[in-house]
N, C-alpha and C positions, 0 to 999 in steps of 0.2 A: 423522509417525512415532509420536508418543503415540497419536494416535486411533486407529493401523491396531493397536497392541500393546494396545491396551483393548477395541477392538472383537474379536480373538482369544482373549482372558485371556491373552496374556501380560505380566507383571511387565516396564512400566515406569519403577518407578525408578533404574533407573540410567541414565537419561536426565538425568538430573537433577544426576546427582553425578560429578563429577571422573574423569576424561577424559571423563566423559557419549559412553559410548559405548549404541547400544542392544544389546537383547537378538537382535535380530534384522535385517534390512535385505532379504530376499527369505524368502519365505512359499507354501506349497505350497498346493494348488489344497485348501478342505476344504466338506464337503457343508454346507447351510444348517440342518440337523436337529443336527446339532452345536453350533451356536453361536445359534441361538433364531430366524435369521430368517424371518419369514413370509412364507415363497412354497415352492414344489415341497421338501418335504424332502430328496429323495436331488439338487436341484439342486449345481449345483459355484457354489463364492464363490473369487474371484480377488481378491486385494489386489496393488496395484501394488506393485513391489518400490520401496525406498526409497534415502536414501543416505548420510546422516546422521542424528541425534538430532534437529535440526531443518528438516531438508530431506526432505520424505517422496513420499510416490506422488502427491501431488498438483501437485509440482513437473514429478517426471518424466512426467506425462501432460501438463503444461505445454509441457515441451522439446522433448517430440515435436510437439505441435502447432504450436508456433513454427518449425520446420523447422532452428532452430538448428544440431543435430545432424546436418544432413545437409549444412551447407553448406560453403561454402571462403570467404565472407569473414568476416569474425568480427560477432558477433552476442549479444544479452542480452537475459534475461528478467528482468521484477521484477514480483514478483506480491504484491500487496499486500492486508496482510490483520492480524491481533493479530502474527506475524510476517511482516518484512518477505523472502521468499527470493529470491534473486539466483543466476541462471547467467549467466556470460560463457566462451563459445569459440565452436568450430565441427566439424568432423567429427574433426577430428584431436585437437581436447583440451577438454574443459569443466572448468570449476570454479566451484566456488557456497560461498556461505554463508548464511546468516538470521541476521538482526538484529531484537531486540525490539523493536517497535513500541507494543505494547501498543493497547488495542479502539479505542482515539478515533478512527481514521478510520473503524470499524465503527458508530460511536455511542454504547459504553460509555464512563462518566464525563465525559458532554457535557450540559453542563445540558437540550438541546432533539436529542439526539443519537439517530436510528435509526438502522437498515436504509434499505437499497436499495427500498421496497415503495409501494405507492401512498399520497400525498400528503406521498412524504417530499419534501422541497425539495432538486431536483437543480442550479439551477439561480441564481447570485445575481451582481447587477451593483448598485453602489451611488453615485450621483453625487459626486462632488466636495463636501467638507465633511460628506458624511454624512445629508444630510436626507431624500434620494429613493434609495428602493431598490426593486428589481425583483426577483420570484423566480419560478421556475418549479418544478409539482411534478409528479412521475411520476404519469401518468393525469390529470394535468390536476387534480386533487381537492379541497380545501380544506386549507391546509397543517397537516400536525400532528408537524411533526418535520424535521430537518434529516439527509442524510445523507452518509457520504464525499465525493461529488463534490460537495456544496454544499459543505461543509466548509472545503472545498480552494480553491473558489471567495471565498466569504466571507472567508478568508482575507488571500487578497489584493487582492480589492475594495478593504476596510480599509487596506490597506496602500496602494491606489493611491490611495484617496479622502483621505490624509493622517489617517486614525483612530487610525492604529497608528503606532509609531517602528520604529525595525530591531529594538531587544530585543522588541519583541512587546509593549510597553506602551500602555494609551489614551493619546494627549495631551492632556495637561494643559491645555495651550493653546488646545484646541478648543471651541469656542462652536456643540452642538448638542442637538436638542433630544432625540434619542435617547440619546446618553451621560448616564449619570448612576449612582448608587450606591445597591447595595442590599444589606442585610445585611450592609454593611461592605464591600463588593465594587465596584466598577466592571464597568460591564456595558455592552453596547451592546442598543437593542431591536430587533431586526431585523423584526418584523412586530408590529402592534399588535392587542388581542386581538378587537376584531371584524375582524381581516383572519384570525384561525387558525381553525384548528379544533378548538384547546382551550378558547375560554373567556378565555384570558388571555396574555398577551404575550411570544412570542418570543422571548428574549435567546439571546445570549452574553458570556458572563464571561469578565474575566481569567484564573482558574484553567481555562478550557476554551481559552483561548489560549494558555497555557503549555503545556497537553497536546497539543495539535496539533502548535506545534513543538516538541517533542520527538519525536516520532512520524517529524513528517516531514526530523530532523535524523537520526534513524537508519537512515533509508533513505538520505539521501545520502550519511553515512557510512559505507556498507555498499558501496554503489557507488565509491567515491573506493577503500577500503581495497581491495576486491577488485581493481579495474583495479592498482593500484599493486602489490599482491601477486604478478602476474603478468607486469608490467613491459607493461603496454598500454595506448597512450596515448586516449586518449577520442575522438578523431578517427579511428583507426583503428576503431571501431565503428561497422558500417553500417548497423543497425537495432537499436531497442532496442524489446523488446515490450512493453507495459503489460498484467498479467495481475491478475484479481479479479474479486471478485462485484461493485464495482460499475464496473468501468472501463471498461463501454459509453457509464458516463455522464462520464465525465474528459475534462476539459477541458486539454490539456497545456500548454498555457499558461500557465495560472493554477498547477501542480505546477511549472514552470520559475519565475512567477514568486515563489513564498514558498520557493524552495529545494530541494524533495523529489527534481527530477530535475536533471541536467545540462542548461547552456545550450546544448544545441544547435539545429540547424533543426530546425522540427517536422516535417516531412516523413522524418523517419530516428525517430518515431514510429508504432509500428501498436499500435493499442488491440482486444487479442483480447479481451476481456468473460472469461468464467469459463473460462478453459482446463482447469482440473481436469475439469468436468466436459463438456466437448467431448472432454477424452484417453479418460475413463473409458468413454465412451458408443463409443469410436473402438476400445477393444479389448474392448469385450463382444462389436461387432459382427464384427469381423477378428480370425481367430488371429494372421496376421501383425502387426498392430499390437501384439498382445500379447505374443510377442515381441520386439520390436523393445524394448519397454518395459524388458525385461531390459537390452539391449546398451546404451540408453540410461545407465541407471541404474550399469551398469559404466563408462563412460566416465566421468562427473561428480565429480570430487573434492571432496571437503568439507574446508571450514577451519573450525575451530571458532573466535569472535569472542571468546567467553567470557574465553579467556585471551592476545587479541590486545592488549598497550595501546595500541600507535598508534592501534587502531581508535577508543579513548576519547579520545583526540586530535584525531581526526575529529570524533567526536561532539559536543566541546565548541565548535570553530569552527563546528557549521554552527548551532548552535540561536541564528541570527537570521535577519532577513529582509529577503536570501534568504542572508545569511553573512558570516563575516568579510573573508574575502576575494573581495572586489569582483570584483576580476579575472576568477574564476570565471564571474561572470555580465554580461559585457558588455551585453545587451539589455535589462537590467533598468533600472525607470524611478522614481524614486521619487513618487509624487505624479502629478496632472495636469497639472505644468506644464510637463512635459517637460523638469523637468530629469535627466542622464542620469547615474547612479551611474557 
Protein backbone atom coordinates (compact mmCIF):
# COMPACT_ATOMS: atom_id res chain seq x y z
CA UNK A 1 0.00 0.00 0.00
CA UNK A 2 3.03 2.61 0.76
CA UNK A 3 4.66 1.63 -2.57
CA UNK A 4 1.23 1.82 -4.76
CA UNK A 5 0.75 5.67 -2.75
CA UNK A 6 4.54 6.79 -3.68
CA UNK A 7 4.43 5.25 -6.86
CA UNK A 8 1.12 7.72 -7.49
CA UNK A 9 2.32 10.86 -5.29
CA UNK A 10 0.01 10.36 -3.08
CA UNK A 11 0.81 11.33 0.67
CA UNK A 12 1.52 8.39 2.56
CA UNK A 13 2.03 9.20 5.94
CA UNK A 14 -0.80 8.48 7.53
CA UNK A 15 -0.06 5.00 6.96
CA UNK A 16 2.06 5.32 9.61
CA UNK A 17 0.05 7.06 12.29
CA UNK A 18 -2.71 6.07 14.55
CA UNK A 19 -5.50 4.34 13.20
CA UNK A 20 -2.95 4.13 10.17
CA UNK A 21 -5.49 4.23 7.86
CA UNK A 22 -4.32 4.97 4.09
CA UNK A 23 -5.07 7.76 1.97
CA UNK A 24 -6.57 5.64 -0.60
CA UNK A 25 -7.27 1.58 -1.03
CA UNK A 26 -8.65 1.66 -5.00
CA UNK A 27 -7.03 4.01 -7.68
CA UNK A 28 -8.37 4.97 -11.11
CA UNK A 29 -6.91 3.69 -14.35
CA UNK A 30 -4.01 7.05 -14.91
CA UNK A 31 -1.97 7.54 -18.38
CA UNK A 32 1.97 6.66 -17.96
CA UNK A 33 2.84 10.34 -19.22
CA UNK A 34 1.66 11.51 -15.97
CA UNK A 35 3.45 9.74 -13.52
CA UNK A 36 7.20 9.47 -15.54
CA UNK A 37 6.91 5.84 -16.78
CA UNK A 38 8.70 4.84 -19.78
CA UNK A 39 6.71 3.11 -22.13
CA UNK A 40 3.56 4.51 -24.59
CA UNK A 41 2.74 7.92 -22.83
CA UNK A 42 -0.98 8.22 -23.49
CA UNK A 43 -0.65 4.17 -22.19
CA UNK A 44 -3.30 3.36 -19.17
CA UNK A 45 -1.24 2.14 -15.60
CA UNK A 46 -3.67 0.11 -13.32
CA UNK A 47 -2.65 -0.30 -9.63
CA UNK A 48 -4.34 -3.20 -7.94
CA UNK A 49 -6.72 -1.94 -5.57
CA UNK A 50 -5.51 -2.60 -1.84
CA UNK A 51 -6.98 -3.28 1.59
CA UNK A 52 -5.37 -2.07 4.25
CA UNK A 53 -2.20 0.20 5.18
CA UNK A 54 -0.32 -3.09 5.16
CA UNK A 55 -2.05 -5.34 3.07
CA UNK A 56 -1.77 -4.04 -0.51
CA UNK A 57 -2.39 -5.15 -4.43
CA UNK A 58 0.22 -7.41 -3.96
CA UNK A 59 -1.67 -9.45 -1.68
CA UNK A 60 -4.80 -9.24 -3.55
CA UNK A 61 -3.32 -10.47 -6.83
CA UNK A 62 -2.02 -13.17 -4.29
CA UNK A 63 -5.59 -14.19 -3.31
CA UNK A 64 -6.83 -14.47 -6.44
CA UNK A 65 -4.29 -16.59 -7.55
CA UNK A 66 -4.41 -18.97 -4.62
CA UNK A 67 -8.17 -19.45 -5.66
CA UNK A 68 -8.92 -18.92 -1.99
CA UNK A 69 -11.60 -16.58 -2.91
CA UNK A 70 -13.39 -18.76 -4.88
CA UNK A 71 -13.59 -21.73 -2.77
CA UNK A 72 -15.90 -23.36 -0.08
CA UNK A 73 -13.43 -25.07 2.19
CA UNK A 74 -11.34 -22.55 4.03
CA UNK A 75 -8.11 -21.71 2.86
CA UNK A 76 -4.73 -19.17 3.66
CA UNK A 77 -2.25 -17.32 2.07
CA UNK A 78 1.18 -16.13 3.90
CA UNK A 79 3.36 -14.37 1.70
CA UNK A 80 6.36 -13.67 3.02
CA UNK A 81 8.54 -10.98 2.61
CA UNK A 82 10.05 -7.37 5.23
CA UNK A 83 6.09 -7.93 5.92
CA UNK A 84 4.82 -11.02 6.75
CA UNK A 85 0.60 -10.64 5.07
CA UNK A 86 -1.77 -13.35 5.84
CA UNK A 87 -5.36 -13.99 4.29
CA UNK A 88 -7.59 -16.86 5.91
CA UNK A 89 -11.32 -17.65 4.40
CA UNK A 90 -13.04 -18.62 1.42
CA UNK A 91 -15.69 -17.24 -0.89
CA UNK A 92 -17.94 -16.25 1.76
CA UNK A 93 -15.56 -14.29 3.99
CA UNK A 94 -11.76 -13.44 4.10
CA UNK A 95 -9.66 -11.65 6.67
CA UNK A 96 -6.05 -10.73 6.76
CA UNK A 97 -3.57 -8.92 8.47
CA UNK A 98 0.55 -8.29 8.18
CA UNK A 99 2.92 -8.65 10.68
CA UNK A 100 6.40 -7.06 10.67
CA UNK A 101 8.96 -9.33 9.81
CA UNK A 102 11.45 -6.98 9.02
CA UNK A 103 14.28 -7.87 5.73
CA UNK A 104 16.20 -10.92 7.46
CA UNK A 105 14.53 -13.62 5.51
CA UNK A 106 15.18 -11.14 2.38
CA UNK A 107 19.00 -10.94 3.64
CA UNK A 108 18.99 -7.54 5.25
CA UNK A 109 20.94 -7.43 8.47
CA UNK A 110 22.28 -11.07 7.91
CA UNK A 111 26.00 -11.11 8.18
CA UNK A 112 26.31 -13.49 4.73
CA UNK A 113 22.47 -12.51 3.89
CA UNK A 114 21.07 -11.99 0.09
CA UNK A 115 18.45 -12.34 -2.40
CA UNK A 116 17.03 -15.13 -4.17
CA UNK A 117 19.79 -14.69 -7.23
CA UNK A 118 22.50 -16.96 -8.53
CA UNK A 119 24.99 -18.31 -6.09
CA UNK A 120 22.89 -17.48 -3.22
CA UNK A 121 22.81 -20.78 -1.14
CA UNK A 122 19.42 -22.14 -1.29
CA UNK A 123 20.04 -25.17 -0.11
CA UNK A 124 21.71 -26.34 3.64
CA UNK A 125 21.86 -29.83 5.42
CA UNK A 126 24.60 -30.11 8.33
CA UNK A 127 25.57 -33.45 10.06
CA UNK A 128 25.20 -34.16 13.51
CA UNK A 129 27.69 -32.31 15.89
CA UNK A 130 28.19 -29.83 13.29
CA UNK A 131 31.49 -30.75 11.45
CA UNK A 132 29.95 -31.83 7.88
CA UNK A 133 27.79 -29.49 5.94
CA UNK A 134 26.29 -29.61 2.48
CA UNK A 135 25.01 -26.53 0.57
CA UNK A 136 23.49 -26.01 -2.51
CA UNK A 137 23.21 -22.72 -4.67
CA UNK A 138 20.86 -21.29 -7.33
CA UNK A 139 22.54 -21.90 -10.68
CA UNK A 140 24.67 -24.22 -9.35
CA UNK A 141 27.55 -21.19 -8.82
CA UNK A 142 30.07 -20.61 -6.38
CA UNK A 143 28.58 -19.60 -3.03
CA UNK A 144 28.41 -15.85 -2.27
CA UNK A 145 25.75 -15.37 -0.01
CA UNK A 146 22.98 -17.20 1.82
CA UNK A 147 19.28 -16.52 1.09
CA UNK A 148 15.53 -16.82 2.67
CA UNK A 149 15.16 -20.45 1.90
CA UNK A 150 18.79 -21.18 3.07
CA UNK A 151 18.04 -19.23 5.95
CA UNK A 152 15.26 -21.22 6.95
CA UNK A 153 17.15 -24.28 6.17
CA UNK A 154 20.32 -23.49 8.27
CA UNK A 155 18.10 -22.70 10.71
CA UNK A 156 17.08 -25.78 11.64
CA UNK A 157 19.91 -27.87 10.41
CA UNK A 158 21.38 -26.21 13.65
CA UNK A 159 18.92 -26.89 15.58
CA UNK A 160 18.79 -30.74 14.44
CA UNK A 161 22.47 -30.99 14.47
CA UNK A 162 22.33 -30.15 18.47
CA UNK A 163 24.15 -26.38 17.52
CA UNK A 164 21.54 -24.47 18.78
CA UNK A 165 19.28 -24.84 22.01
CA UNK A 166 15.41 -23.94 21.76
CA UNK A 167 16.26 -20.00 22.87
CA UNK A 168 18.29 -19.87 19.65
CA UNK A 169 21.72 -19.87 21.47
CA UNK A 170 25.23 -21.90 20.30
CA UNK A 171 25.97 -24.65 22.96
CA UNK A 172 28.33 -24.16 25.04
CA UNK A 173 28.86 -27.69 25.35
CA UNK A 174 29.60 -28.36 21.91
CA UNK A 175 33.09 -29.38 20.92
CA UNK A 176 33.42 -28.21 16.99
CA UNK A 177 35.60 -26.90 14.99
CA UNK A 178 33.35 -24.51 13.08
CA UNK A 179 31.89 -22.76 16.25
CA UNK A 180 34.00 -20.31 17.70
CA UNK A 181 34.15 -16.32 18.57
CA UNK A 182 34.70 -13.34 16.88
CA UNK A 183 34.63 -9.78 17.48
CA UNK A 184 33.12 -10.79 20.65
CA UNK A 185 30.40 -12.72 19.03
CA UNK A 186 29.74 -16.46 18.59
CA UNK A 187 29.45 -17.44 15.12
CA UNK A 188 29.12 -20.77 13.40
CA UNK A 189 31.18 -21.03 9.84
CA UNK A 190 29.08 -22.44 7.56
CA UNK A 191 31.38 -22.54 4.38
CA UNK A 192 35.24 -21.99 4.62
CA UNK A 193 36.64 -19.43 2.37
CA UNK A 194 38.26 -21.38 -0.35
CA UNK A 195 34.81 -23.13 -0.63
CA UNK A 196 32.96 -19.25 -1.42
CA UNK A 197 33.14 -17.06 -3.45
CA UNK A 198 34.15 -14.19 -1.49
CA UNK A 199 37.54 -14.77 -0.40
CA UNK A 200 36.66 -15.45 3.07
CA UNK A 201 34.40 -17.55 5.31
CA UNK A 202 30.92 -17.78 5.51
CA UNK A 203 29.38 -17.47 9.03
CA UNK A 204 26.49 -16.89 10.94
CA UNK A 205 26.35 -15.09 14.13
CA UNK A 206 24.37 -15.05 17.14
CA UNK A 207 22.87 -11.58 16.29
CA UNK A 208 21.68 -13.02 12.76
CA UNK A 209 20.11 -15.89 14.89
CA UNK A 210 18.22 -13.83 16.95
CA UNK A 211 16.87 -11.98 13.78
CA UNK A 212 15.62 -14.93 12.07
CA UNK A 213 13.74 -15.87 14.94
CA UNK A 214 12.10 -13.10 15.44
CA UNK A 215 11.17 -12.80 11.91
CA UNK A 216 9.95 -16.08 11.85
CA UNK A 217 8.14 -15.76 15.56
CA UNK A 218 6.03 -12.96 13.79
CA UNK A 219 4.76 -14.80 11.24
CA UNK A 220 3.64 -17.58 13.40
CA UNK A 221 2.25 -15.05 15.52
CA UNK A 222 0.25 -13.61 12.95
CA UNK A 223 -1.12 -16.92 11.80
CA UNK A 224 -2.08 -18.32 15.56
CA UNK A 225 -3.64 -14.58 16.22
CA UNK A 226 -5.55 -14.47 12.95
CA UNK A 227 -7.10 -18.10 13.23
CA UNK A 228 -8.08 -17.26 16.80
CA UNK A 229 -9.59 -13.80 15.84
CA UNK A 230 -12.03 -15.59 13.75
CA UNK A 231 -12.74 -18.48 15.93
CA UNK A 232 -11.06 -21.29 13.26
CA UNK A 233 -9.45 -23.98 14.31
CA UNK A 234 -6.12 -24.86 12.40
CA UNK A 235 -7.44 -28.24 11.14
CA UNK A 236 -10.18 -26.95 9.72
CA UNK A 237 -7.75 -25.28 7.18
CA UNK A 238 -7.40 -27.35 4.06
CA UNK A 239 -4.51 -25.62 2.30
CA UNK A 240 -2.35 -23.18 3.35
CA UNK A 241 -0.38 -21.36 0.45
CA UNK A 242 3.32 -20.21 0.84
CA UNK A 243 3.54 -16.96 -1.26
CA UNK A 244 7.23 -14.85 -2.14
CA UNK A 245 10.07 -14.10 -4.06
CA UNK A 246 11.71 -16.83 -2.76
CA UNK A 247 9.23 -19.69 -1.89
CA UNK A 248 9.81 -21.80 -5.01
CA UNK A 249 12.79 -22.52 -2.99
CA UNK A 250 11.16 -23.46 0.67
CA UNK A 251 11.60 -26.16 2.14
CA UNK A 252 8.33 -26.67 4.38
CA UNK A 253 9.75 -28.64 6.56
CA UNK A 254 12.45 -27.03 7.70
CA UNK A 255 9.67 -23.36 8.20
CA UNK A 256 7.56 -26.26 10.41
CA UNK A 257 10.56 -27.35 11.89
CA UNK A 258 12.11 -23.67 13.62
CA UNK A 259 8.54 -22.53 14.15
CA UNK A 260 7.49 -20.03 11.17
CA UNK A 261 4.48 -22.37 10.09
CA UNK A 262 1.96 -24.49 11.78
CA UNK A 263 2.61 -28.41 12.39
CA UNK A 264 0.74 -29.63 9.93
CA UNK A 265 0.92 -32.40 7.10
CA UNK A 266 2.95 -30.99 4.34
CA UNK A 267 0.79 -32.00 1.79
CA UNK A 268 -2.00 -29.17 3.02
CA UNK A 269 1.18 -27.04 1.65
CA UNK A 270 1.29 -25.52 -2.00
CA UNK A 271 4.27 -23.30 -2.49
CA UNK A 272 3.08 -20.61 -5.24
CA UNK A 273 6.68 -18.91 -5.76
CA UNK A 274 5.99 -14.88 -6.39
CA UNK A 275 2.16 -14.57 -6.63
CA UNK A 276 2.23 -10.75 -6.80
CA UNK A 277 3.54 -11.14 -9.73
CA UNK A 278 1.80 -14.05 -11.53
CA UNK A 279 -1.71 -11.67 -10.27
CA UNK A 280 -0.28 -8.72 -11.90
CA UNK A 281 0.74 -10.38 -15.15
CA UNK A 282 -3.00 -12.27 -14.80
CA UNK A 283 -4.88 -8.76 -15.07
CA UNK A 284 -2.74 -6.91 -17.47
CA UNK A 285 -3.76 -9.85 -19.64
CA UNK A 286 -7.73 -10.24 -18.70
CA UNK A 287 -10.09 -7.48 -17.91
CA UNK A 288 -11.88 -10.07 -16.29
CA UNK A 289 -9.24 -10.80 -13.83
CA UNK A 290 -9.00 -7.27 -13.31
CA UNK A 291 -11.96 -7.06 -12.16
CA UNK A 292 -12.27 -9.62 -10.19
CA UNK A 293 -9.20 -7.84 -8.35
CA UNK A 294 -11.85 -5.29 -7.28
CA UNK A 295 -14.36 -7.96 -5.69
CA UNK A 296 -11.45 -9.57 -4.20
CA UNK A 297 -10.13 -6.75 -2.37
CA UNK A 298 -13.87 -5.76 -1.21
CA UNK A 299 -14.27 -9.17 0.41
CA UNK A 300 -10.96 -9.10 2.67
CA UNK A 301 -11.09 -7.37 6.02
CA UNK A 302 -8.12 -6.03 7.57
CA UNK A 303 -7.14 -6.19 11.46
CA UNK A 304 -4.64 -3.99 12.19
CA UNK A 305 -1.94 -5.92 14.71
CA UNK A 306 -0.49 -2.51 15.78
CA UNK A 307 -2.87 -2.17 18.48
CA UNK A 308 -3.70 -5.94 19.06
CA UNK A 309 -1.79 -7.02 22.57
CA UNK A 310 -2.51 -10.55 22.49
CA UNK A 311 -0.84 -10.59 19.21
CA UNK A 312 2.47 -9.54 21.50
CA UNK A 313 1.53 -12.41 23.42
CA UNK A 314 1.84 -14.56 20.57
CA UNK A 315 4.86 -13.01 19.73
CA UNK A 316 6.74 -13.47 22.78
CA UNK A 317 5.98 -17.51 23.13
CA UNK A 318 6.94 -18.29 19.62
CA UNK A 319 10.55 -16.61 19.55
CA UNK A 320 11.97 -20.21 20.20
CA UNK A 321 12.67 -23.33 18.61
CA UNK A 322 10.14 -24.04 17.40
CA UNK A 323 8.15 -22.46 20.70
CA UNK A 324 7.08 -22.67 23.89
CA UNK A 325 4.52 -24.63 23.64
CA UNK A 326 5.55 -27.97 22.52
CA UNK A 327 2.29 -29.26 22.09
CA UNK A 328 2.04 -27.09 19.09
CA UNK A 329 4.43 -28.95 17.37
CA UNK A 330 4.13 -32.61 17.86
CA UNK A 331 6.53 -33.81 14.87
CA UNK A 332 9.22 -31.81 15.89
CA UNK A 333 12.54 -33.61 16.77
CA UNK A 334 15.26 -32.17 18.87
CA UNK A 335 18.63 -33.32 17.86
CA UNK A 336 19.59 -36.64 15.99
CA UNK A 337 18.83 -38.94 18.29
CA UNK A 338 15.42 -39.06 17.92
CA UNK A 339 14.48 -37.84 20.85
CA UNK A 340 10.89 -36.51 20.40
CA UNK A 341 9.83 -32.89 22.03
Amino acid sequence: TTMTHIFLGIDPKYIRLEPYIPAAVKFPPIRAKEIGLKMNPDGYVFALPCVGSYVGGDVVAGTLISGISESKGIGMLVDIGTNGEIVVGNEEFMVSCACSMGPAFEGGGITCGMRSVSGAIHRVRIGEGGEEVWVGTIGGERAIGICGSGLIELLASLLDAGILDMSGNFRKDMRCSRLREADGEDEFVLLWSYETGLGRDMTITQSDIKNLIRAKAAMYAGIRYLLKSVGIELKDVERIYVAGAFGSHLDIRSAIRIGMFPDIGEERYVVTGNSSVKGARLALLSYEALRAMDMVASKITYIELSTETSYMEEFVSANFLPHTDLSLFPSATYGRKGVTL
